[in-house]
C-alpha positions, 0 to 999 in steps of 0.5 A: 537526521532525518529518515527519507520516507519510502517511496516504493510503497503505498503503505503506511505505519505510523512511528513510535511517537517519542517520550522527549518533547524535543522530538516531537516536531522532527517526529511530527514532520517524518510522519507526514513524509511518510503520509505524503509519499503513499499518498501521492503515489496512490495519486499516481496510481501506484499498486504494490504487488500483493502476494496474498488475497484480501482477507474481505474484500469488497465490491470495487476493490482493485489489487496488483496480484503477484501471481504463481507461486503466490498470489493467483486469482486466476490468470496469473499476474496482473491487476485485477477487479473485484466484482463482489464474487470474484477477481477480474483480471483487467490487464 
């Protein structure tokens, strides 16, 4: 069977490669559904919602914060810019 990648996000971790040969080619063609699904959503865009700052983030970074309660950079929700000393909200 396999899995359908999950669309809704950006995010990618790799599978726990398999110690049967057999299913290395099913494991091979999950990954890169999984691969092309982030990356064609960030083709689109797409922006999943952060609830925590960037540890570092760095000149040009771009986040979807989720706002009060969690993450809140300074004007609640929103889409934000950073410009290597603070986050700008862009909408």
């Amino acid at each position: 069977m396999v899995r359908t990648p999950n669309l809704g996000t950006v995010n990618y971790t790799p599978g726990q490669v398999p110690t049967d040969a057999a299913s290395l080619p099913r494991f091979v063609r999950e990954e890169f559904d999984k691969l092309s699904g982030a990356i064609g959503l960030l083709a689109a865009g797409h922006l999943d919602k952060q609830t925590v700052a960037p540890l570092k983030p760095r000149d040009g970074d771009i986040r979807y914060a989720a706002g009060a309660p969690d993450w809140n950079p300074g004007s609640g929700q929103g889409i934000y810019y950073f410009n290597g000393t603070i986050w700008k909200l862009l909408g």
